[in-house]
C-alpha positions as CSV (number, residue, x, y, z in Angstrom):
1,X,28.9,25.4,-13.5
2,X,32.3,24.9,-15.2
3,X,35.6,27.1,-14.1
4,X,35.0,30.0,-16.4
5,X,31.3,30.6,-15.7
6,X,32.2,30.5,-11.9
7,X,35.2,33.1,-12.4
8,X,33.0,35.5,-14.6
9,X,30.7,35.3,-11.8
10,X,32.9,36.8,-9.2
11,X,34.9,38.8,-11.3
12,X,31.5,40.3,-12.8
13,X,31.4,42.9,-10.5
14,X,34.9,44.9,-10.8
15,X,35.0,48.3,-13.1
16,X,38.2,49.4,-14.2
17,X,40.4,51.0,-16.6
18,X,43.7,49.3,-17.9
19,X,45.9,47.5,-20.3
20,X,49.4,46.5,-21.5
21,X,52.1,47.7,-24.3
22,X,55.1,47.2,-26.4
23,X,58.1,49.2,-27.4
24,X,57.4,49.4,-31.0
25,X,54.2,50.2,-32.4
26,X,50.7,47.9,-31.3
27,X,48.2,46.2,-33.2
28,X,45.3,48.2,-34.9
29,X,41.6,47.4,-35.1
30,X,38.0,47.3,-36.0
31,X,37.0,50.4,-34.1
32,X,33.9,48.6,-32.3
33,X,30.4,50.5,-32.2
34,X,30.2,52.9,-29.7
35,X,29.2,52.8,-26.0
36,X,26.7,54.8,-24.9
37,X,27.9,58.0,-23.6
38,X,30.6,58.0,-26.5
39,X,31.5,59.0,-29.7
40,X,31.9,57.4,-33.0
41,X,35.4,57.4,-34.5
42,X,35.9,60.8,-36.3
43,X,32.9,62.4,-34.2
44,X,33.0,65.0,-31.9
45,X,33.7,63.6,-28.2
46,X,30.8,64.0,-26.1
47,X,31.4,66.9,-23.4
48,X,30.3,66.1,-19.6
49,X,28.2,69.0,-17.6
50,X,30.7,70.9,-16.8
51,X,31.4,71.2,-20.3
52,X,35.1,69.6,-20.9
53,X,35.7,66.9,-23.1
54,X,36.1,63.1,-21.5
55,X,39.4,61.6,-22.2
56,X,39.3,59.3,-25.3
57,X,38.0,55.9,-24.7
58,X,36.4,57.3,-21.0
59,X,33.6,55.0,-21.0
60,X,35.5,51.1,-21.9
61,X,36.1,49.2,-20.1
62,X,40.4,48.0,-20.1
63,X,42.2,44.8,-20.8
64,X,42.4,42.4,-18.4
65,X,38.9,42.8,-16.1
66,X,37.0,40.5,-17.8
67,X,36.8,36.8,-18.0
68,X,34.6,37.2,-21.4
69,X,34.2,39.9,-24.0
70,X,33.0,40.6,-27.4
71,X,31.8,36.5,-27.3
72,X,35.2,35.3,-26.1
73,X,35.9,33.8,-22.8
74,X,39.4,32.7,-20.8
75,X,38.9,29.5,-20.1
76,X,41.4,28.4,-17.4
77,X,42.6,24.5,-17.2
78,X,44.6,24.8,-14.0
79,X,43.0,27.5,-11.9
80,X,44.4,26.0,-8.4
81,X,48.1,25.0,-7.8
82,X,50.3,24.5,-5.0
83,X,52.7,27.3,-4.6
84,X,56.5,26.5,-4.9
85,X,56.0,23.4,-7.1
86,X,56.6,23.3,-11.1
87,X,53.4,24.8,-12.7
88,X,52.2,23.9,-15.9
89,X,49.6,26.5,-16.8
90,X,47.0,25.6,-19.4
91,X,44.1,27.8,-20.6
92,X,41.9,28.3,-23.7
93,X,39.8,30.8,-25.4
94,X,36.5,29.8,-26.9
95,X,34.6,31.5,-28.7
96,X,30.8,32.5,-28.6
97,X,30.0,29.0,-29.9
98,X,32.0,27.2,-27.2
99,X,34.5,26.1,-28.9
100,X,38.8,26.8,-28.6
101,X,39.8,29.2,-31.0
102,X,42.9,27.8,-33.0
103,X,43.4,30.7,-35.4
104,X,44.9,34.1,-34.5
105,X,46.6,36.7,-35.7
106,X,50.6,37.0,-34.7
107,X,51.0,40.6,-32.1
108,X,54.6,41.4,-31.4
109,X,55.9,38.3,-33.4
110,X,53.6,36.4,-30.7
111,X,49.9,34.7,-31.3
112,X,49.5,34.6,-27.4
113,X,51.3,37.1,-25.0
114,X,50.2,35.6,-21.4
115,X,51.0,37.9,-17.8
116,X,50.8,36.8,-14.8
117,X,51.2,39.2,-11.5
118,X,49.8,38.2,-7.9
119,X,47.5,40.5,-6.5
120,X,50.4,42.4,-4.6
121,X,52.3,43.0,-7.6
122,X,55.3,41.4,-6.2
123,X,56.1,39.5,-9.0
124,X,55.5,39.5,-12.5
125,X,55.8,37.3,-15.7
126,X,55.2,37.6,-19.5
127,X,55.0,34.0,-20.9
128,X,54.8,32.7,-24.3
129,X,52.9,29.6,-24.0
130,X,52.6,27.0,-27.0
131,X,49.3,26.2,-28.7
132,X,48.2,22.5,-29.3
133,X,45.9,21.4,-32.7
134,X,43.1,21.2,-30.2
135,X,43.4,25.4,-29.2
136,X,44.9,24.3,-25.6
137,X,47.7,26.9,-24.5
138,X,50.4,25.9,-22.1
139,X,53.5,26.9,-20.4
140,X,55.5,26.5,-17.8
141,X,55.1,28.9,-15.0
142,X,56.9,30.1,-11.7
143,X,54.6,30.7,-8.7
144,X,57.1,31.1,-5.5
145,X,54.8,32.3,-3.4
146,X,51.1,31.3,-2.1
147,X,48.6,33.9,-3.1
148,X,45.7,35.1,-5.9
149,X,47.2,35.7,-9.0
150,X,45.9,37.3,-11.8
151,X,46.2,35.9,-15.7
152,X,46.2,38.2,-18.8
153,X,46.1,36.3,-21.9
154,X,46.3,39.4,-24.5
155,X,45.7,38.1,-28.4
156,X,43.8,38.5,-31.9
157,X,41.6,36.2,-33.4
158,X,41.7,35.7,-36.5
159,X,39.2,37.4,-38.5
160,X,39.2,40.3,-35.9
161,X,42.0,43.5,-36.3
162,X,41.3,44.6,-32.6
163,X,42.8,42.6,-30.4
164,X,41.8,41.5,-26.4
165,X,42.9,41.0,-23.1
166,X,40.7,38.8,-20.8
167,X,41.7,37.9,-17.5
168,X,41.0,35.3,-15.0
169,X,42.1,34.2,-11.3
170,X,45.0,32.0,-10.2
171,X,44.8,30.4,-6.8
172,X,48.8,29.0,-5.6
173,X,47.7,27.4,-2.1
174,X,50.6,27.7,0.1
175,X,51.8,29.7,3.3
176,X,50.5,33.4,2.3
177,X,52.4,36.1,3.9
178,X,50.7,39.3,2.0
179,X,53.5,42.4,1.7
180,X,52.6,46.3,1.1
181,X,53.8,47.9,-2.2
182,X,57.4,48.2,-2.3
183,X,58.5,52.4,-1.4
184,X,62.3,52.5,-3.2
185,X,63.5,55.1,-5.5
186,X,63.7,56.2,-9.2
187,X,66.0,54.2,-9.7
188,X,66.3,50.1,-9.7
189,X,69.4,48.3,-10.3
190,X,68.6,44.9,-11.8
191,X,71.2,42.1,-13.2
192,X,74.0,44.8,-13.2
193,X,72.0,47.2,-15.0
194,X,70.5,50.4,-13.5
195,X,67.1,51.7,-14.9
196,X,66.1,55.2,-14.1
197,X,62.5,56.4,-14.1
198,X,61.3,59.6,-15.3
199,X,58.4,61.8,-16.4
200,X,54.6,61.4,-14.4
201,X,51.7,59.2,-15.0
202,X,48.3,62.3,-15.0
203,X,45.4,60.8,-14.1
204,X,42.8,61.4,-17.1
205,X,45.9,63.6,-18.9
206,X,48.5,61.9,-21.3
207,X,52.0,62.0,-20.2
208,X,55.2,60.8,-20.8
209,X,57.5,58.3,-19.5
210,X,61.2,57.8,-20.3
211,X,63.2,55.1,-18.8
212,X,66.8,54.8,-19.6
213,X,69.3,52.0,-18.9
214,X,73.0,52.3,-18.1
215,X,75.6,49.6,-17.4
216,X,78.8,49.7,-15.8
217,X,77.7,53.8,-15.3
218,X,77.5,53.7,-19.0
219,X,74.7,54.5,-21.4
220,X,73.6,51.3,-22.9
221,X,73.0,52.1,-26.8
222,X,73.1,49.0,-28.5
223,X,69.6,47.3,-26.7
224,X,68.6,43.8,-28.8
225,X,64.6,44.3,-30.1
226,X,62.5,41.8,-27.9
227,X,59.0,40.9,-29.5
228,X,59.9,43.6,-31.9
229,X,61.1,46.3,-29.6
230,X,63.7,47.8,-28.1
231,X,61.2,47.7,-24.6
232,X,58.3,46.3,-23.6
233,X,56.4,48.1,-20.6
234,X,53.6,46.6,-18.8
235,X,51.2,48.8,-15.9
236,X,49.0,47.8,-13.7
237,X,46.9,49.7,-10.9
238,X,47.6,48.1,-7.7
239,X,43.9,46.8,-5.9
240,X,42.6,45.6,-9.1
241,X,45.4,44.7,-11.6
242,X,43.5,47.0,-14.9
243,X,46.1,46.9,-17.2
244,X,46.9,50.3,-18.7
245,X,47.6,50.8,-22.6
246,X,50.8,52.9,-23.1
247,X,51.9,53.6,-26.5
248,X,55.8,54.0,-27.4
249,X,57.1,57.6,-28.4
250,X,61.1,56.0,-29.8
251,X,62.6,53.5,-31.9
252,X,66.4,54.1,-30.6
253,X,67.9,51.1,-29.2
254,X,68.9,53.2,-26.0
255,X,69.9,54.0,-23.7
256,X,66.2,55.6,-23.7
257,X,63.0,54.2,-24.3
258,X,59.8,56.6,-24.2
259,X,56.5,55.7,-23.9
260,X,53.0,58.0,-23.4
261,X,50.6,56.5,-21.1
262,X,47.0,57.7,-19.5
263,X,46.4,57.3,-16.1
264,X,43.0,56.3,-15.5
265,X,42.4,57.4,-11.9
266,X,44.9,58.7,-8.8
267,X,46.3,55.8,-6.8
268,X,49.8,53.3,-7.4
269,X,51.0,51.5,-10.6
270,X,52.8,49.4,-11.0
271,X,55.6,49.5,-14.1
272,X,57.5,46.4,-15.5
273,X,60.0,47.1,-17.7
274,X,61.2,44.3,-20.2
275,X,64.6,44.9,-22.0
276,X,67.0,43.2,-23.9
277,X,71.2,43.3,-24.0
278,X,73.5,40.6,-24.6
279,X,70.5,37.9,-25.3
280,X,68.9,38.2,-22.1
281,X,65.5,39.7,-20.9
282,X,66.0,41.5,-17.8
283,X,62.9,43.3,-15.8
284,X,63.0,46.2,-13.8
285,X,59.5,47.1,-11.6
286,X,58.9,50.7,-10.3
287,X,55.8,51.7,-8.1
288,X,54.6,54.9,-9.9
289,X,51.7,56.8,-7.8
290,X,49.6,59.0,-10.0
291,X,48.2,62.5,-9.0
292,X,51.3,62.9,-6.7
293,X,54.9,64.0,-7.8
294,X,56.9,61.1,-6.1
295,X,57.7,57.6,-7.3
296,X,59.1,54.2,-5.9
297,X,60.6,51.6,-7.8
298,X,62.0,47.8,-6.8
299,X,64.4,45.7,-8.6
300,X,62.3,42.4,-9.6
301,X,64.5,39.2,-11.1
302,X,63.1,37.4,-14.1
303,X,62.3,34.0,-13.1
304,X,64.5,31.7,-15.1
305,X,61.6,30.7,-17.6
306,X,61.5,34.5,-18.4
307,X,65.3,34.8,-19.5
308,X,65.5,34.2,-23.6
């Protein structure tokens, strides 16, 4: 049984709800035949017993569960490393024939946006990895610390307007020394900049989020797009690393950035925030719970590969 057969099998199991976004605008899609239990596009959405209408998209599953989907599959090279070394992660995606795709279609002025978070959320990367003739994508990656990490490879393939987000496991063998959810603040400080938090994630209700960045206790108005943004914020439920969709509400370059995002159930997200000023990425990470009014947030620094 090769690597990505024996991931699907134990990642087979797992339901969720999640997925990632950018500042400015996302890529739109075939709208793919319905579930059942769902609506078609334009349709009235199907109301539960009680009689009130399911959120939209209620019944898919997120981004970033699944090893294979709609015939594709993650197919990772290097699925055990040693923690603490230099990492060069390598992966494909083949499609239903078996074969690496080596046509896409650009996202966010990338083919291939690659995440990769271990399963406390400590850390957190978003990689750009280069893509050989043969469909084999690699990058350079930093894993500090021992532990199961999780790999989002979010992309389009060509012929296809709705893009995907498979997901597979990481395994950095090393001294593991596990660490709860970090309880801070609304507000991180991170490279000399200070990030403030507002606004709620509702479980199963839209809401908004507004983060806004100051420096030197000044409002930073002059942020620099990255990937065609002025910010680029990932979520992700703490237990199972779903990746949530949130779609950007602004275009100003600061000092806020909006977004709307749907919580899919009560429990802890958490938020990475990618900005840019001055030609350099910065990150800050909150811990947002959802279904309760108070939030936490940490401070996380971009490993060096992350700063552009």
């Amino acid at each position: 049984m090769n690597t990505a057969l024996k991931i699907a099998a134990f990642t087979a199991g797992l339901t969720t709800v999640f997925g990632a976004a950018y500042g400015v605008g996302q890529a739109s899609g075939d709208v793919p035949a319905p579930r059942p239990g769902t609506a078609a596009h334009g349709a009235p959405a199907p109301r539960d017993t009680a009689g009130v209408a399911p959120a939209p998209d209620a019944h898919r599953l997120p981004g970033g569960l699944q090893i294979s989907e709609r015939g594709y599959t993650l197919s990772l090279d290097t699925p055990f490393v040693t923690a603490g070394a230099p990492v060069d992660l390598r992966l494909r995606v083949l499609g239903a024939d078996g074969r690496p795709v080596t046509a896409y279609l650009p996202a966010h002025e990338r083919e291939l946006h690659l995440m990769v978070a271990p399963r406390d959320l400590s850390t957190f990367q978003h990689l750009h990895p280069t893509r050989a003739a043969d469909g084999t994508w690699s990058t350079p990656a930093a894993l500090p610390a021992a532990g199961e990490y999780r790999v989002l490879a979010e992309f389009t393939p060509a012929g296809s307007t709705e893009g995907l987000t498979l997901g597979a496991d990481l395994h950095a063998a090393g001294d593991l020394r596990p660490a709860p959810l970090p309880e801070t603040g609304r507000t991180v400080t991170v490279d000399g900049y200070t990030v403030t938090l507002g606004g709620e994630l509702t479980p199963g209700r839209p809401g908004r989020l507004t983060l806004t960045v100051a420096k030197d206790g000044r409002p930073v108005t002059d942020l620099q797009p990255y990937l065609g943004a002025y910010g680029h914020l990932v979520a992700l439920r703490a237990g199972d690393l779903a990746q949530l969709h949130i779609h950007p509400d602004s275009t100003a370059p600061g000092p806020d950035v909006t977004f709307t995002g749907t919580a899919p159930s009560a429990g802890d997200y958490r938020l990475f925030l990618d900005f840019r000023h001055r030609d350099t990425v910065h990150t800050a990470a909150f811990t947002l719970p959802a279904g309760t009014t108070t939030a936490t947030a940490v401070p996380v620094p971009a490993p060096d590969g992350h700063r552009h």
